[in-house]
C-alpha positions as CSV (number, residue, x, y, z in Angstrom):
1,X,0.0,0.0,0.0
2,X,2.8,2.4,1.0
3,X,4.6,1.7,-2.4
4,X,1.7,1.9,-4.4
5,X,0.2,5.5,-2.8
6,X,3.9,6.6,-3.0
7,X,3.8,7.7,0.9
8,X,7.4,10.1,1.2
9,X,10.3,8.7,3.2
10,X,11.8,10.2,5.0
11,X,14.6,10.3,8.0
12,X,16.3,7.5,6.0
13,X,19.0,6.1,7.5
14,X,21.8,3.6,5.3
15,X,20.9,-0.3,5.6
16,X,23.3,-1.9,7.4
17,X,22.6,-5.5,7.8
18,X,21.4,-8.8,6.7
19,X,19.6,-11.3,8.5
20,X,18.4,-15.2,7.7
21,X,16.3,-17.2,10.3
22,X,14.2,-20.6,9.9
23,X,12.4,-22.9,12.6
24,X,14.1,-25.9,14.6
25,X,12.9,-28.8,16.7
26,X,14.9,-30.8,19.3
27,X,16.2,-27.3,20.2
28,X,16.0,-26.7,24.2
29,X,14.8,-23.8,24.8
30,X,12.2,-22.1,27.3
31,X,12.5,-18.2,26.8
32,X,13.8,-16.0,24.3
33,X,17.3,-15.5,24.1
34,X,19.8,-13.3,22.6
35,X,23.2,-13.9,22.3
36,X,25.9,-10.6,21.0
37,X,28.9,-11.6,19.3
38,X,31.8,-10.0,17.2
39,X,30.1,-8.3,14.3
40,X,26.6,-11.0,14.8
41,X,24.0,-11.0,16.7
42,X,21.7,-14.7,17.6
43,X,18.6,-14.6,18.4
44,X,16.2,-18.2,19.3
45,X,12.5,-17.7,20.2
46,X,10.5,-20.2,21.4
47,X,7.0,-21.1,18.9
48,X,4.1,-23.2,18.5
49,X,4.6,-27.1,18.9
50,X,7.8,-26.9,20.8
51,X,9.7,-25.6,18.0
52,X,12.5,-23.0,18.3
53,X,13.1,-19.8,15.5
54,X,16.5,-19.5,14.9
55,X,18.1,-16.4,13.4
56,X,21.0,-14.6,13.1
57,X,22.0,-11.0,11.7
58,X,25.2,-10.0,10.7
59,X,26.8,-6.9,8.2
60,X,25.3,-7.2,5.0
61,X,28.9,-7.9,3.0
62,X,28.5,-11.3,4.6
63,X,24.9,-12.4,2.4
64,X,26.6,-13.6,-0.1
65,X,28.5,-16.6,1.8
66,X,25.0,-16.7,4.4
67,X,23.3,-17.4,0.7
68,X,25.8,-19.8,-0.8
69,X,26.1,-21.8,2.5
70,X,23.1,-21.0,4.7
71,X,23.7,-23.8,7.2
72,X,27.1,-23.3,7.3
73,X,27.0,-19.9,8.2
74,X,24.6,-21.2,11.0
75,X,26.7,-23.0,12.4
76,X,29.7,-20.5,12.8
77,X,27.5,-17.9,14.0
78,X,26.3,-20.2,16.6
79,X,29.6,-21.3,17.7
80,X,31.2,-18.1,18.0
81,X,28.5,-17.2,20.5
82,X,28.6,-20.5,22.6
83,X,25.9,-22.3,21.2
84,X,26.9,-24.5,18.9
85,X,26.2,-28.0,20.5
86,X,22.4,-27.2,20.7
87,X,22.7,-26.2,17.4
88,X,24.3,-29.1,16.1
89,X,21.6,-31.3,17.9
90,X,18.5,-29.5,16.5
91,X,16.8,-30.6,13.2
92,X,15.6,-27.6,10.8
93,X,11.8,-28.0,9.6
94,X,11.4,-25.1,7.1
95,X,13.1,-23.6,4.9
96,X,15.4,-20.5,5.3
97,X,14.1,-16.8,4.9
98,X,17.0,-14.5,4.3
99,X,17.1,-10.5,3.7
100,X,19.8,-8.0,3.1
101,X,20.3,-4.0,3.3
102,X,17.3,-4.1,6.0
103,X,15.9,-0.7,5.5
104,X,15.3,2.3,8.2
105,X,13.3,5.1,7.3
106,X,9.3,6.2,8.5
107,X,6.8,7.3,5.8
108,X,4.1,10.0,6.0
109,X,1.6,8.0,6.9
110,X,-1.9,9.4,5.5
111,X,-2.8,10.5,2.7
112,X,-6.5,10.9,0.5
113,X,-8.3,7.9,1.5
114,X,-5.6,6.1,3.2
115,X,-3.7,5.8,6.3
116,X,-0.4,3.4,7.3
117,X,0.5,1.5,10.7
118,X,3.7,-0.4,11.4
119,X,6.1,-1.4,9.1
120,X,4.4,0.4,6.2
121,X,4.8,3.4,7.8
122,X,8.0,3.5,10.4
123,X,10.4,0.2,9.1
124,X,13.8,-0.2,10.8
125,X,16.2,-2.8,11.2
126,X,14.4,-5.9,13.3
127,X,17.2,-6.8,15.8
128,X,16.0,-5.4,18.5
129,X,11.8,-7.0,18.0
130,X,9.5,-3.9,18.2
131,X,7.7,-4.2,15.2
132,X,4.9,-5.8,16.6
133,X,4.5,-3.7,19.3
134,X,5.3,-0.9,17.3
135,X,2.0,-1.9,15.2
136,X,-0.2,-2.3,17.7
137,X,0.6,1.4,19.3
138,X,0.1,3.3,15.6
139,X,-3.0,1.5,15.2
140,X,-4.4,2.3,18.3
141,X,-3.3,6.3,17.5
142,X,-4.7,6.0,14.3
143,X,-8.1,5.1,15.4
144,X,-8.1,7.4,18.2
145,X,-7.5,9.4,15.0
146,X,-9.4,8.5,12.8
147,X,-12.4,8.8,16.0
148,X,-11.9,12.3,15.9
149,X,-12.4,12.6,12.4
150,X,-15.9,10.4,12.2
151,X,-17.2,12.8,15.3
152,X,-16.7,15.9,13.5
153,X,-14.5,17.0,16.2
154,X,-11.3,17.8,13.3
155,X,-10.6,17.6,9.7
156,X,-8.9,14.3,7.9
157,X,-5.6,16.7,7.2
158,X,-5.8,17.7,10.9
159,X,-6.1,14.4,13.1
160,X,-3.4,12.7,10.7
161,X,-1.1,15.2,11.0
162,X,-1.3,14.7,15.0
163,X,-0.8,11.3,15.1
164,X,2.2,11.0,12.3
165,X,3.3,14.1,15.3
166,X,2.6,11.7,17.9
167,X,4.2,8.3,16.0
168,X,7.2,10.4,15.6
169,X,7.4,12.0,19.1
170,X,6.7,8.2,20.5
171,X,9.5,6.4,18.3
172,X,12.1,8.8,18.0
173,X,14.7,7.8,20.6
174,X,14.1,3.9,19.8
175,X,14.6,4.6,16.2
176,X,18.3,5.9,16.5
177,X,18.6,3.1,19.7
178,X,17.6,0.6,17.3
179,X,19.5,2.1,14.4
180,X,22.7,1.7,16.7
181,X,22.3,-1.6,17.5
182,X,21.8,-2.8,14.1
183,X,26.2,-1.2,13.6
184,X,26.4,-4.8,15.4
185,X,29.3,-3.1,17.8
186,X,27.3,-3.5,21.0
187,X,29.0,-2.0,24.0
188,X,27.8,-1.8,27.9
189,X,27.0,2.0,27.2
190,X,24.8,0.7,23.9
191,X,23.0,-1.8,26.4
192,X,22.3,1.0,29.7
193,X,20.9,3.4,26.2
194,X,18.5,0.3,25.8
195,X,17.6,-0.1,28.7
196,X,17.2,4.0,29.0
197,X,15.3,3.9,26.0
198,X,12.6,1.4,26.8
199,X,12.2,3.0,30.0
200,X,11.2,6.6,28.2
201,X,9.2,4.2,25.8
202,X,7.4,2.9,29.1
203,X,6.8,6.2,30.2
204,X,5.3,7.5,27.0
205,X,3.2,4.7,27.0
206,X,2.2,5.5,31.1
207,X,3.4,1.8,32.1
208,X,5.3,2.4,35.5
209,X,8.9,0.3,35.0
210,X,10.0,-2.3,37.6
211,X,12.9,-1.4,40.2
């Protein structure tokens, strides 16, 4: 939809990374893990039926070998972060899904007759998860929007433009957060502006954060 109504990009920022990920059984696992390496990052998730979704992200000069030897790759990503023997004991099930040059850049997100939530209108790099969370928060702005709009209390032009404002406002900080994670450098000073940035996230979003 966003290609197709041409929605303007903008605060673009370079892609920087490549990512491939499939699903696993006979891998132990009972929460989601993520495990930083030099230049990689691994993530596992537990799914549906005991299986486990494996993937990892690394710079995107290294898609071409992750393409020509998926498994491979796999396994030295794994064992560079420690987890190579449950790797090498699991059983894949599907097939891989790979990307490169993972884009980061928001959209306008309204236009005549149309209006965009989540990835369509605010992509970025996936390593650190938010984009289903991310989805569910524009849609409920938009409605609360779009509410507005239906009551006669403001225009179309009007209530859109406030909630791209508030989108914006909202994602801001996590955006460049996320953006610096996705160098693949991380440091203890990336990990405390994490954890700084999901508490302002948590604020915004009037959830009181645990001591």
């Amino acid at each position: 939809v966003a290609r197709t109504v041409g929605a303007e990009i903008y605060n673009e920022q370079q892609p920087l990374s490549m990512g491939y990920y499939s699903y696993f059984a006979d891998y132990p696992l009972e929460t989601i893990e993520v495990h930083w390496g030099d230049g990689l990052v691994c993530f596992a998730f537990p799914t549906s039926d005991g299986l486990a979704c494996l993937a990892v992200e690394r710079h995107h000069e290294h898609f071409p070998a992750f393409r020509a030897d998926t498994d491979g790759e796999f396994r030295k990503a794994h064992n560079a972060v420690g987890l190579g023997g449950r790797y090498a004991r699991s059983r894949r099930v599907e097939e891989w899904r790979g990307a490169v040059d993972l884009p980061n850049h928001y959209r306008k997100p309204f236009g005549a007759g149309w209006a965009l939530v989540g990835d369509a209108g605010y992509v970025k790099d996936p390593i650190l998860g938010m984009g289903v969370n991310d989805a569910f928060r524009d849609a409920e702005l938009l409605s609360v929007a779009l509410d507005r709009v239906f009551r006669g209390e403001a225009d179309f032009d009007s209530a859109m433009g406030a909630y791209q404002q508030e989108r914006d406002a909202r994602t801001a900080q996590m955006f460049m957060v996320n953006y610096e994670f996705s160098k693949l450098a991380v440091t203890t000073a990336h990990l405390e502006q994490l954890r700084a940035g999901a508490a302002a996230r948590m604020e915004a979003a009037g959830v009181a954060a645990a001591e």
